[in-house]
Backbone as a printed PyTorch tensor [residue, N CA C, xyz], in Angstrom:
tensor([[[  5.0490,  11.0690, -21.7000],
         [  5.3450,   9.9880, -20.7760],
         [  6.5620,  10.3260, -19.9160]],

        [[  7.5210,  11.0090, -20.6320],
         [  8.9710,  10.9930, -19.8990],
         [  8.5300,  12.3010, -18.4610]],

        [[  7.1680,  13.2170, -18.8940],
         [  7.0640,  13.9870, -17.8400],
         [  6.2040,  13.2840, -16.7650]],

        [[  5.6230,  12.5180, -17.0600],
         [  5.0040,  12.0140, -15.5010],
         [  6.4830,  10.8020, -15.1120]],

        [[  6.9650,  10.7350, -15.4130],
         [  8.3280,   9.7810, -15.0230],
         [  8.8540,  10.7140, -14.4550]],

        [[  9.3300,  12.0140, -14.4710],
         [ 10.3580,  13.0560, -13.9980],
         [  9.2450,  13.1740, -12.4540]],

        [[  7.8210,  13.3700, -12.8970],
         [  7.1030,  13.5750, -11.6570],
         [  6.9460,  12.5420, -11.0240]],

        [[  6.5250,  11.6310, -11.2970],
         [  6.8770,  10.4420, -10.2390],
         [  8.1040,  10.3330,  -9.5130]],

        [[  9.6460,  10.5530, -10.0830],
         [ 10.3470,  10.5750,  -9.2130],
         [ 10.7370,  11.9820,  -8.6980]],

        [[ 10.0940,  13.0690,  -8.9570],
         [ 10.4010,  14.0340,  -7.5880],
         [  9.6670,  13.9650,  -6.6820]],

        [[  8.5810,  13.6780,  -6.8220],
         [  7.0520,  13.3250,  -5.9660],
         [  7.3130,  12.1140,  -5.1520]],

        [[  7.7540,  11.0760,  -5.6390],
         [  8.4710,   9.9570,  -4.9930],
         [  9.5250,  10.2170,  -3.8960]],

        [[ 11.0190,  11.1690,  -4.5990],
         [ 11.6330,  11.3860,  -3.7540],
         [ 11.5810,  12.2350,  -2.4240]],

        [[ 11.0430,  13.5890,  -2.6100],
         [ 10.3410,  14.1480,  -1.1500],
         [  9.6250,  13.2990,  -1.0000]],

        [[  8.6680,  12.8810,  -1.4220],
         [  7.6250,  11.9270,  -0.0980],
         [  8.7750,  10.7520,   0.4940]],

        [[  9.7680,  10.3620,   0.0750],
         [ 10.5780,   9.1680,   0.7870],
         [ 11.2680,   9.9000,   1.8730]],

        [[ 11.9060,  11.2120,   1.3030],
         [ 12.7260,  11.7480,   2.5080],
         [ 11.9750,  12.3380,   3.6530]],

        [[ 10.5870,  12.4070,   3.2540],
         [  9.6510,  13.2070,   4.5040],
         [  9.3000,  11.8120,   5.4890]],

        [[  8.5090,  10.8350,   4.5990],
         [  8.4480,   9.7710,   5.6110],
         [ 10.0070,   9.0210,   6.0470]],

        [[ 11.0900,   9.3380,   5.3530],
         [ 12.1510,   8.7970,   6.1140],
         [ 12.4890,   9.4360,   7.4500]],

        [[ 12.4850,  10.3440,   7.4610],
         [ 12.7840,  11.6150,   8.2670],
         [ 11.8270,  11.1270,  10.0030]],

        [[ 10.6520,  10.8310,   9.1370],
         [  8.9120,  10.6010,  10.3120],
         [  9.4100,   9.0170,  10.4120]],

        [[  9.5150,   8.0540,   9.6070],
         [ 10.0830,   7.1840,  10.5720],
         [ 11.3560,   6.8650,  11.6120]],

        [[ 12.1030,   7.3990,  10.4830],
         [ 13.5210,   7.1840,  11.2010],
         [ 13.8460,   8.0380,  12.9410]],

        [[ 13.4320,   9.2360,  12.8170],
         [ 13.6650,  10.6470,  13.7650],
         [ 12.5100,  10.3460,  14.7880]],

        [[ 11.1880,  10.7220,  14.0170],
         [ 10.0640,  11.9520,  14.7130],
         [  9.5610,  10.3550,  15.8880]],

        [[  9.3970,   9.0300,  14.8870],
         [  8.6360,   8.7660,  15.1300],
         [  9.0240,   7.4960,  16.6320]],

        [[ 10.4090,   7.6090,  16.2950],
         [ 11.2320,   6.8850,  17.8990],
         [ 11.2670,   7.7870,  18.9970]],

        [[ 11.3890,   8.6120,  18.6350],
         [ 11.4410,  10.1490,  19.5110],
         [ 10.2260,  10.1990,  20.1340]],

        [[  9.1970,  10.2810,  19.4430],
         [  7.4300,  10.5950,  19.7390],
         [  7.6770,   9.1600,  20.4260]],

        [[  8.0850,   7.7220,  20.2560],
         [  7.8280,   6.2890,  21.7020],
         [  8.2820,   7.0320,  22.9020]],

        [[  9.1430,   7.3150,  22.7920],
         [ 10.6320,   7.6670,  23.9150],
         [  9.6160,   8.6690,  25.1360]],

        [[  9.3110,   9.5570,  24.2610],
         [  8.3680,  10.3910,  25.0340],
         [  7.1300,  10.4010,  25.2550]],

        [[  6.1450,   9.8780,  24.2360],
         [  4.7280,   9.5120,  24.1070],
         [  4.2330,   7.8970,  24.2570]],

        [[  5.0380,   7.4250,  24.8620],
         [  4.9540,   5.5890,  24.5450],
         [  3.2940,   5.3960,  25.1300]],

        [[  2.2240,   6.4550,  25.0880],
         [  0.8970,   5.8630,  24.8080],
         [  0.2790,   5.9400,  23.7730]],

        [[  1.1400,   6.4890,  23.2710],
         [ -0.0110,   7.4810,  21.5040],
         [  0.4100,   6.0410,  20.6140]],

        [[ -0.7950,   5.1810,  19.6350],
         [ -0.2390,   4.6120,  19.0670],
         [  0.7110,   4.4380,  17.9100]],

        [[  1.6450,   3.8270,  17.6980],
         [  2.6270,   3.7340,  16.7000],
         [  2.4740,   4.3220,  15.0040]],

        [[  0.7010,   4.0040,  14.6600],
         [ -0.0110,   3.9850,  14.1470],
         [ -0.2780,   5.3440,  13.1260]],

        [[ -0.3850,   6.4530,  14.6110],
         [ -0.5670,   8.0040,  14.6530],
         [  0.3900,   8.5350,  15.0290]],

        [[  1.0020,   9.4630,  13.9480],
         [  2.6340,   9.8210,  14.3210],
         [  2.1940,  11.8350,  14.6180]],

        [[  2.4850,  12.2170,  15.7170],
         [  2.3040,  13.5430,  15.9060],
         [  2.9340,  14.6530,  15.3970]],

        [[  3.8180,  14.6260,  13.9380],
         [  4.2860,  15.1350,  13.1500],
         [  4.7890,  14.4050,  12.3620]],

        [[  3.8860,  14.6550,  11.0060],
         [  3.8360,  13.5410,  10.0350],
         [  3.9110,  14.3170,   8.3740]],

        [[  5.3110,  14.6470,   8.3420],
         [  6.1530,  15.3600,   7.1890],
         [  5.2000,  15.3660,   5.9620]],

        [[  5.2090,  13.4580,   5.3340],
         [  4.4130,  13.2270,   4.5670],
         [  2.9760,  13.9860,   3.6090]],

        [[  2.4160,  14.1740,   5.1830],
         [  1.3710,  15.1250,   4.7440],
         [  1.6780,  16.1430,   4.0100]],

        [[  2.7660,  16.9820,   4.2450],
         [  3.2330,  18.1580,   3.3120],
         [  3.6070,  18.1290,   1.7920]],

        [[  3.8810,  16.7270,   2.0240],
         [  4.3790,  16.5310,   0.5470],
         [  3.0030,  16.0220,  -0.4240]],

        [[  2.0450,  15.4310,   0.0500],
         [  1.0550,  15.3900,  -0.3680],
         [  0.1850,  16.6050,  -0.5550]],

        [[ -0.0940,  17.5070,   0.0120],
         [ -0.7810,  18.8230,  -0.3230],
         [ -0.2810,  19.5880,  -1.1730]],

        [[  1.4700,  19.8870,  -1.1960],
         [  2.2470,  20.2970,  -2.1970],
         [  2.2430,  19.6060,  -3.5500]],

        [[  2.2180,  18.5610,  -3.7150],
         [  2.3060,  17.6170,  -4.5130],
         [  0.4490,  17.7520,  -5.4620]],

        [[ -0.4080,  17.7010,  -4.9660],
         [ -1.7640,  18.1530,  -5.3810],
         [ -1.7950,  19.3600,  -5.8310]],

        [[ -1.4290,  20.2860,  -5.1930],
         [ -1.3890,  21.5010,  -5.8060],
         [ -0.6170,  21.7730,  -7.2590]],

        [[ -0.0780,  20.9820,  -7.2040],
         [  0.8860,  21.2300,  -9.0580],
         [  0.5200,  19.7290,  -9.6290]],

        [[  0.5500,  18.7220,  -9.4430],
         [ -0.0720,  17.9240,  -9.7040],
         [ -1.0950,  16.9980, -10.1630]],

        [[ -2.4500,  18.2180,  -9.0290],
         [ -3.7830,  17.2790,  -9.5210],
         [ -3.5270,  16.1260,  -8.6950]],

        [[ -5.0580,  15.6090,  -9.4950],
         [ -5.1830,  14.3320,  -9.4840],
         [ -4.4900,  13.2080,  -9.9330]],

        [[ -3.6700,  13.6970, -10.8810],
         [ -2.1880,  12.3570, -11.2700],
         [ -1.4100,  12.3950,  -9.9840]],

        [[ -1.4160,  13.1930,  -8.5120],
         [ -1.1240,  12.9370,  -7.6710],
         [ -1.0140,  11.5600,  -6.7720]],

        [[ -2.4490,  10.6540,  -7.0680],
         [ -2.7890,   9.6210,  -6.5410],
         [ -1.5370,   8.7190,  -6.8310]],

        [[ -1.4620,   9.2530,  -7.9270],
         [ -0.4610,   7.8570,  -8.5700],
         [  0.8290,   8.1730,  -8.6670]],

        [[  1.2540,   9.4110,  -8.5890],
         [  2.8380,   9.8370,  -7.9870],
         [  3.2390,   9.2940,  -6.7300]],

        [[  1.9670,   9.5550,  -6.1550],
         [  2.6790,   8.8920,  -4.0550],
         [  2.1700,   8.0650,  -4.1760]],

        [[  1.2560,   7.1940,  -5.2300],
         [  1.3430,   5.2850,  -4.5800],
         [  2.4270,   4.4030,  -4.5050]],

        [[  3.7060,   4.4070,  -5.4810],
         [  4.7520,   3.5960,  -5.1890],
         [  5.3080,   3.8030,  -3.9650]],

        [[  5.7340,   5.1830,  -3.7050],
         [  6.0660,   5.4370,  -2.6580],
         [  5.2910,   4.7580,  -0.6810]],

        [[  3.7590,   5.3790,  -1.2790],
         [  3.1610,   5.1250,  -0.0370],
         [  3.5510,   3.3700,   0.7370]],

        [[  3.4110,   2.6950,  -0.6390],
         [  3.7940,   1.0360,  -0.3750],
         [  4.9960,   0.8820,  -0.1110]],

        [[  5.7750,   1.2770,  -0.5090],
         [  6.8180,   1.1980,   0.1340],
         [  6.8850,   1.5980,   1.5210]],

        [[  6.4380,   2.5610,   1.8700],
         [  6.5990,   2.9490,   3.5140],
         [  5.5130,   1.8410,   4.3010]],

        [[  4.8590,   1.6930,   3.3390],
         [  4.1080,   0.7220,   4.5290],
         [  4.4010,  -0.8630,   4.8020]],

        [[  5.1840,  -1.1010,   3.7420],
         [  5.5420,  -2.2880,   4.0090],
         [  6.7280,  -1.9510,   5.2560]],

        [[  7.6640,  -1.0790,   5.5390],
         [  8.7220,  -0.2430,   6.2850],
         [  7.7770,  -0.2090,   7.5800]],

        [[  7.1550,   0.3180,   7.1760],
         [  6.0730,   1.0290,   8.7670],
         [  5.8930,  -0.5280,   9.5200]],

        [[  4.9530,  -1.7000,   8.4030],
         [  4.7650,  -2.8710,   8.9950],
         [  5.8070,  -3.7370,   9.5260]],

        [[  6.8630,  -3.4910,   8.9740],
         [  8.2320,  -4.0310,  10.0230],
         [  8.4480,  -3.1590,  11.4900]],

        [[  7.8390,  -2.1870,  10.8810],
         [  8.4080,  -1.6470,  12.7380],
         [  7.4440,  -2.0850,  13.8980]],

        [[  6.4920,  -2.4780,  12.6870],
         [  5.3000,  -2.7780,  14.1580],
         [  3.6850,  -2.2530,  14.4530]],

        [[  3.7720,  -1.0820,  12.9860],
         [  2.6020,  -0.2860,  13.3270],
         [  1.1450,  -0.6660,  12.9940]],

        [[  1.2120,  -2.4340,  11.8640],
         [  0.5560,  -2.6810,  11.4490],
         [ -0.3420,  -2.2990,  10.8250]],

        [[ -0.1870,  -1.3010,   9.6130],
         [ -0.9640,  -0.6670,   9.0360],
         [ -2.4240,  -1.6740,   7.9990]],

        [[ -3.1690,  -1.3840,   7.6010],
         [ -3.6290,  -1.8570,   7.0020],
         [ -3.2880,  -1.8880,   5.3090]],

        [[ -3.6270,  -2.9700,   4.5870],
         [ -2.9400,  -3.1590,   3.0940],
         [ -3.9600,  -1.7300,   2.4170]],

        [[ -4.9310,  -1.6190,   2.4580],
         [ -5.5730,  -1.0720,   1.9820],
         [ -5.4880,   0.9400,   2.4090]],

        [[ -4.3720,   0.7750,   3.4780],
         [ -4.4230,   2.2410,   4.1400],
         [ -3.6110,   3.7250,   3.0390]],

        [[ -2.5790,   2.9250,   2.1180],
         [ -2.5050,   4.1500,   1.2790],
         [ -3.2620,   4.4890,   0.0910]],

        [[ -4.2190,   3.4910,  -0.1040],
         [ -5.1280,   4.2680,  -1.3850],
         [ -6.3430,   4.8210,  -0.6020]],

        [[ -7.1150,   4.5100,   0.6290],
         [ -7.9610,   5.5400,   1.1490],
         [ -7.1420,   6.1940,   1.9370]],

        [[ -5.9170,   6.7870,   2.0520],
         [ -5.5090,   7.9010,   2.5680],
         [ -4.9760,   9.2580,   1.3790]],

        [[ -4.4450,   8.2930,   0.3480],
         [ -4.4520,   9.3280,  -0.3940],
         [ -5.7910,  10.0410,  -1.0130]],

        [[ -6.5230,   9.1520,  -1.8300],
         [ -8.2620,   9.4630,  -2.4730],
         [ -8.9090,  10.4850,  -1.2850]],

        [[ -8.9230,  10.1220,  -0.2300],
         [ -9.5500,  10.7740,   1.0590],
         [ -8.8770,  12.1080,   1.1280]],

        [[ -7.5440,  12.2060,   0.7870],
         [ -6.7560,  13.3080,   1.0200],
         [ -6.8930,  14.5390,  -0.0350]],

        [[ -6.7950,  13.5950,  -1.4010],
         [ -7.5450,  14.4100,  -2.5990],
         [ -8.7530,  14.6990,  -2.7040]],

        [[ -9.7270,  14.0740,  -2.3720],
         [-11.0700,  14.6660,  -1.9620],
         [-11.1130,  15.5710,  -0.8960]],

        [[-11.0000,  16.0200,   0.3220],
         [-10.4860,  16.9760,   0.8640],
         [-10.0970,  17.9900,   0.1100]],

        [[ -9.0170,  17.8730,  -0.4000],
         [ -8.1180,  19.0710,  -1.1460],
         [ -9.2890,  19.4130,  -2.0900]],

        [[ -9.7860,  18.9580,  -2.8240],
         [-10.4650,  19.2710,  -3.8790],
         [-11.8850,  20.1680,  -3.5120]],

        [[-11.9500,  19.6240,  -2.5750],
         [-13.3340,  19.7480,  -1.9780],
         [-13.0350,  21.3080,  -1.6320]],

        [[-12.3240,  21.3010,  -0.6920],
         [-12.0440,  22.7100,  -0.0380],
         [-11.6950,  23.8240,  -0.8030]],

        [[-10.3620,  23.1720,  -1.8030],
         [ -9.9750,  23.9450,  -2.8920],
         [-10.8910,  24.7590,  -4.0820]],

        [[-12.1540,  23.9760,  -4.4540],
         [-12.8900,  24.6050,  -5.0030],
         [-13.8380,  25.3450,  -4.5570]],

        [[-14.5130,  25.2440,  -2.9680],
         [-15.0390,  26.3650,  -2.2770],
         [-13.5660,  27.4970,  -2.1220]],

        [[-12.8760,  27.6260,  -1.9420],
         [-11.8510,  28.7970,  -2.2200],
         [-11.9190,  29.4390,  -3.1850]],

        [[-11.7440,  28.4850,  -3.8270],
         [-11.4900,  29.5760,  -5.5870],
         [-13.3950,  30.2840,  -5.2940]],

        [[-13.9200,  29.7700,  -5.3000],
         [-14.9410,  30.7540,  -5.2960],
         [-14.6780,  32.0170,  -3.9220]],

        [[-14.1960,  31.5980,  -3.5760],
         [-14.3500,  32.5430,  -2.3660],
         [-13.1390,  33.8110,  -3.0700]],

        [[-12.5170,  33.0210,  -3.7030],
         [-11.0650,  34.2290,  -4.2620],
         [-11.9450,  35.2970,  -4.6320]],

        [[-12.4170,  34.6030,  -5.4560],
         [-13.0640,  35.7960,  -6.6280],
         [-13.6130,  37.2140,  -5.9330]],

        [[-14.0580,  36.7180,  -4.2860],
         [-14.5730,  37.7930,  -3.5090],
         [-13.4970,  38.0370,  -2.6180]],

        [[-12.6340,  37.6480,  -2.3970],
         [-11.9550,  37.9240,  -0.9930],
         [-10.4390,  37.4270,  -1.2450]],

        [[ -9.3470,  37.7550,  -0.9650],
         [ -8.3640,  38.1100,  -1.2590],
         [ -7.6120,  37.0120,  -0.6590]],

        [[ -7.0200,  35.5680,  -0.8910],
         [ -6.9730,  34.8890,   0.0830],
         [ -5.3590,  34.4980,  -0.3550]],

        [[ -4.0250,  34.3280,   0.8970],
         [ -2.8700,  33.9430,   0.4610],
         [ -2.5650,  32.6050,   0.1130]],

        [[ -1.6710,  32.6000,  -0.4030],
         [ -1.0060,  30.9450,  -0.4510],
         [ -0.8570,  30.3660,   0.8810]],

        [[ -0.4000,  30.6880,   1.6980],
         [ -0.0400,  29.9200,   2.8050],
         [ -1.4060,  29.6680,   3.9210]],

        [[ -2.1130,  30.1850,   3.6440],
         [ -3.6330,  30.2240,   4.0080],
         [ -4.2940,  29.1270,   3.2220]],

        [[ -3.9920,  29.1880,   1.5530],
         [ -4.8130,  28.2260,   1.2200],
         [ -4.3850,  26.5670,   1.4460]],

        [[ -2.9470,  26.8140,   1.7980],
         [ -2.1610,  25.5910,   1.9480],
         [ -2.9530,  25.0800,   3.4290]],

        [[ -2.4520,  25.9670,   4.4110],
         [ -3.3690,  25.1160,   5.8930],
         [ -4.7690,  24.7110,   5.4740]],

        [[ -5.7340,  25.6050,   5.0440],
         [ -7.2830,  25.4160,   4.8910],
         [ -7.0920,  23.7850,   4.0610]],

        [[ -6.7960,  23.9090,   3.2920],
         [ -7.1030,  22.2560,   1.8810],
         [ -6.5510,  21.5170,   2.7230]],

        [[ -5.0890,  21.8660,   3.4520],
         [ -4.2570,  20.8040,   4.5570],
         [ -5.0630,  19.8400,   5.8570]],

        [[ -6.1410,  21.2940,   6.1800],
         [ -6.5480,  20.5070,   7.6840],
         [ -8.1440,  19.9370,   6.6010]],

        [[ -8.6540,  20.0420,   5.8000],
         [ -9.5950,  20.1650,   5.2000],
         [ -9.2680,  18.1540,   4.6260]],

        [[ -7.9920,  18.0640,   4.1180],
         [ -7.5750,  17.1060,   3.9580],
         [ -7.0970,  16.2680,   5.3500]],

        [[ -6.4040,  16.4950,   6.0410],
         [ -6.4920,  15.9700,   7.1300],
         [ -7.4270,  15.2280,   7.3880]],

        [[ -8.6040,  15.7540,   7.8210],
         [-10.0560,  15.7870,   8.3790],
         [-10.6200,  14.4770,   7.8470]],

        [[-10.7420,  14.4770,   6.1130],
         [-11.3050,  13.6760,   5.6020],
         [-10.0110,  12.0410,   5.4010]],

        [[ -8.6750,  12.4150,   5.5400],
         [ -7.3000,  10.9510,   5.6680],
         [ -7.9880,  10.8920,   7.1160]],

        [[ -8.1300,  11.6130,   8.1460],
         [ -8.3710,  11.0220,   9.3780],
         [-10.0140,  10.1620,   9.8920]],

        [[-10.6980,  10.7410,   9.5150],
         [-11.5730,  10.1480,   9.5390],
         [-11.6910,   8.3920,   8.6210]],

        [[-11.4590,   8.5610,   7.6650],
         [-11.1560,   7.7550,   6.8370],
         [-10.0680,   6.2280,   7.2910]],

        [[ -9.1070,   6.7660,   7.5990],
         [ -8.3430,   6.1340,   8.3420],
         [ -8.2130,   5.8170,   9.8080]],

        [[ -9.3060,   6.7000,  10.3570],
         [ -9.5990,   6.0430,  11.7170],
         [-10.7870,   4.9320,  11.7810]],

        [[-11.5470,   4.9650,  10.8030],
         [-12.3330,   3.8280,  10.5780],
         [-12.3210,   2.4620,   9.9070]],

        [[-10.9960,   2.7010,   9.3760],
         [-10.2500,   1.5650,   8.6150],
         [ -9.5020,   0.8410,  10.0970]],

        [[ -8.7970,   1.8730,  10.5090],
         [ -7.7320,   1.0350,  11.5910],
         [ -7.9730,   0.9160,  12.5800]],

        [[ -8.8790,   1.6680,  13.2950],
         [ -9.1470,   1.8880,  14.7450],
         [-10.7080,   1.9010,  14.6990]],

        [[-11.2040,   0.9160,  15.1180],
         [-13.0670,   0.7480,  14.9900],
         [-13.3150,   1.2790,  16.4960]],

        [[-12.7940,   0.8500,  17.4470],
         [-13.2490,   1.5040,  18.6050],
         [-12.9870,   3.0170,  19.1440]],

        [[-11.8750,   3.6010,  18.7720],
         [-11.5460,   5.0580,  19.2700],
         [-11.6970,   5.6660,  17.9800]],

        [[-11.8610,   5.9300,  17.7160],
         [-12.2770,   6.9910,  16.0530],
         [-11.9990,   8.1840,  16.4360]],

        [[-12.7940,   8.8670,  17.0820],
         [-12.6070,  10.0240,  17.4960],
         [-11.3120,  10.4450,  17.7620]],

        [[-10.4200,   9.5380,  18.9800],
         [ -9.3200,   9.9000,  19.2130],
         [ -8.2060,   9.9030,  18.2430]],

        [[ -8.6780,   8.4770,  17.0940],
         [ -7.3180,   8.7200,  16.0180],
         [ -7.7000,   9.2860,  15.2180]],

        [[ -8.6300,  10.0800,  15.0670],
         [ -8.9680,  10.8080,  13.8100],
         [ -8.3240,  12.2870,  14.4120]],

        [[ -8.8030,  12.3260,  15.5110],
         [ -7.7550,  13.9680,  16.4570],
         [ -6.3480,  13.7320,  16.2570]],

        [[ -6.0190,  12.4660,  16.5290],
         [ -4.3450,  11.9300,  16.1130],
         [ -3.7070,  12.9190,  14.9030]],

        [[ -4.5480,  12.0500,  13.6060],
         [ -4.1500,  11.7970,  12.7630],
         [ -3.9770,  13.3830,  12.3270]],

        [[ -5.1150,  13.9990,  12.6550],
         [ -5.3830,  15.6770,  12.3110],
         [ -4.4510,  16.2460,  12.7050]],

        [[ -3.8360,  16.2040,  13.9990],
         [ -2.5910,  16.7040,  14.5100],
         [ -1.9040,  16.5940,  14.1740]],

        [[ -1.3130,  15.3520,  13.5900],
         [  0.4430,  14.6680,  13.1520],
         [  0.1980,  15.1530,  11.4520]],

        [[ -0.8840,  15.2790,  10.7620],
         [ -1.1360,  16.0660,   9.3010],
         [ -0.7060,  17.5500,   9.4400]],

        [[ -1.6250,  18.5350,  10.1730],
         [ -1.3940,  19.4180,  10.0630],
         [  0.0830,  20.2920,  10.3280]],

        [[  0.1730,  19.5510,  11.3920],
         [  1.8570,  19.6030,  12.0800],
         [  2.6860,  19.6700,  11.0120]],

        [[  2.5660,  18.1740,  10.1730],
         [  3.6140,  17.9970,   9.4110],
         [  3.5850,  18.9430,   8.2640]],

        [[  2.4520,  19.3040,   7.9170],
         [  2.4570,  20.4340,   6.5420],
         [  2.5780,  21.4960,   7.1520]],

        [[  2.7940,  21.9130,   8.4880],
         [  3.5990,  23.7010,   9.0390],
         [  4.7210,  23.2100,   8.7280]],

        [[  5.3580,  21.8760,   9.2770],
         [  6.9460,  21.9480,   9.1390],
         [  7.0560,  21.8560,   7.8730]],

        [[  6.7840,  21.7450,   6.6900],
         [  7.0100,  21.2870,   5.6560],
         [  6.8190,  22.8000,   4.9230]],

        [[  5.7780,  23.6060,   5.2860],
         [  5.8040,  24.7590,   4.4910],
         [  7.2010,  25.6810,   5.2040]],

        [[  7.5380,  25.6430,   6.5440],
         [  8.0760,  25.9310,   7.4200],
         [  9.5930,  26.2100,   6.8670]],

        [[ 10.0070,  24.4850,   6.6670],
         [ 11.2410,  24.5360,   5.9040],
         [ 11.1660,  24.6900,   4.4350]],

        [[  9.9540,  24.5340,   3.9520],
         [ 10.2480,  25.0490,   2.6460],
         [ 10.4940,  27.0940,   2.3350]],

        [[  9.6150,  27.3680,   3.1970],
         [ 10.0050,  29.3880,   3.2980],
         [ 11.5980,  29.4600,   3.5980]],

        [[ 12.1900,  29.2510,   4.3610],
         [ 13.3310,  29.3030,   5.2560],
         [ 14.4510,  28.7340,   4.4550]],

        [[ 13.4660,  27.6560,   3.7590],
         [ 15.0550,  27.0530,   2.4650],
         [ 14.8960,  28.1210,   1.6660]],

        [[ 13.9290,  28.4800,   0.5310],
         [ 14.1860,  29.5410,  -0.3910],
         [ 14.7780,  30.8310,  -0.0410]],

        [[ 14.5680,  31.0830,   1.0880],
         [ 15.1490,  32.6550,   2.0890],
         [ 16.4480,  31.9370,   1.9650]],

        [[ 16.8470,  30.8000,   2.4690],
         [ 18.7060,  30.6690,   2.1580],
         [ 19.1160,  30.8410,   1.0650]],

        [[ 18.1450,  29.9020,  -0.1660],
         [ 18.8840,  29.6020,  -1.3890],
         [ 19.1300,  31.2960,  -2.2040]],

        [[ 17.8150,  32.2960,  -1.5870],
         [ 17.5260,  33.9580,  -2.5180],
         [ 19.1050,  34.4560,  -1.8550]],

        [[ 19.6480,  33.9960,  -0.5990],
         [ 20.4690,  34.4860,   0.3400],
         [ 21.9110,  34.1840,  -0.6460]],

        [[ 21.9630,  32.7900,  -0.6700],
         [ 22.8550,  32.3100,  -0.9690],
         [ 23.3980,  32.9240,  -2.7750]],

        [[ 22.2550,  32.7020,  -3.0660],
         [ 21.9360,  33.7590,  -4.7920],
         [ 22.5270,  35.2980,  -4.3930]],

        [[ 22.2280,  35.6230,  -4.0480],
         [ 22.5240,  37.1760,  -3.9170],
         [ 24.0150,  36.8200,  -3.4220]],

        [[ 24.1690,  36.6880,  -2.5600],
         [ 25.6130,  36.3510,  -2.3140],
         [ 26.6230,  36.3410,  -3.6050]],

        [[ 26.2080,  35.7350,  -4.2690],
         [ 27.1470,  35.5060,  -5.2910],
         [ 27.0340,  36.0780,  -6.5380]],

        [[ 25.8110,  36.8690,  -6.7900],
         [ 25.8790,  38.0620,  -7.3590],
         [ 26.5680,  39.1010,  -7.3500]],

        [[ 27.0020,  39.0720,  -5.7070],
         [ 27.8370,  41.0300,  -5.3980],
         [ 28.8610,  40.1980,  -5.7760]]])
């Protein structure tokens, strides 16, 4: 018990600082400059990273690491205005894990023949997941443009899991940096 408690709150805490980051920063920034794209669909959307990362060591007890969290942001999100739907973080996550899963296990078969990296398998399950939160969530929130917020949503996902693998390479290159440093 005390280990899904330790995982709930690291899983909790990156996912708070990624969507803090996407509300607080990306997502006033993206009005300022994009004031047509809706509030809704954020065009770099951290979150996502922490969810694909989070599945990958995780699993499926994933669902339930980022649900406290997800409610919380959405009650946050619904003060700013974006009006999410009550029902939008359990078919975004399930949708997101189906994706991952989905893709993830055509891979592993594919390993067995073909030589495939981590950071490869991270985009593939990422936009793979995307695909299926966007669709999913463009039919929950948006009945008339689907198409367009499901392209949204695919964009501000994938985006957010480059930046997220992005700064995660670039932090460990400091921290191996910072290590060695203090070795000599």
């Amino acid at each position: 018990m005390k280990e899904h408690v330790q995982n709930l709150l690291i899983v909790s805490f990156f996912y708070i600082v990624a969507y803090s980051l996407t509300l607080g920063f990306i997502v006033p920034l993206q009005q300022m400059l994009l004031g047509n794209v809706s509030p809704a669909i954020c065009l770099l959307f951290l979150p996502h990273g922490v969810r694909i990362l989070a599945m990958y060591f995780y699993g499926w007890k994933t669902i339930f690491y980022i649900m406290p969290a997800s409610y919380l942001f959405l009650a946050l999100s619904n003060y700013t205005g974006s009006g999410l739907d009550p029902l939008a973080p359990i078919i975004s996550i399930v949708a997101c894990y189906l994706g991952y899963t989905g893709s993830a296990f055509v891979l592993r078969q594919e390993e067995k023949q073909l030589s495939i990296r981590k950071w490869k398998f991270f985009i593939i399950v990422g936009v793979t997941s995307s695909l299926a939160n966007g669709l999913s969530l463009s039919l929950l929130q948006h009945g008339d443009n689907q198409i367009t917020s499901a392209l949204g949503y695919l964009i501000g996902d994938v985006s957010g899991l480059l930046a997220c693998l992005f700064l995660l390479m670039y932090g460990f290159r400091f921290a191996r940096l910072i290590g060695s440093d203090k070795l000599n």
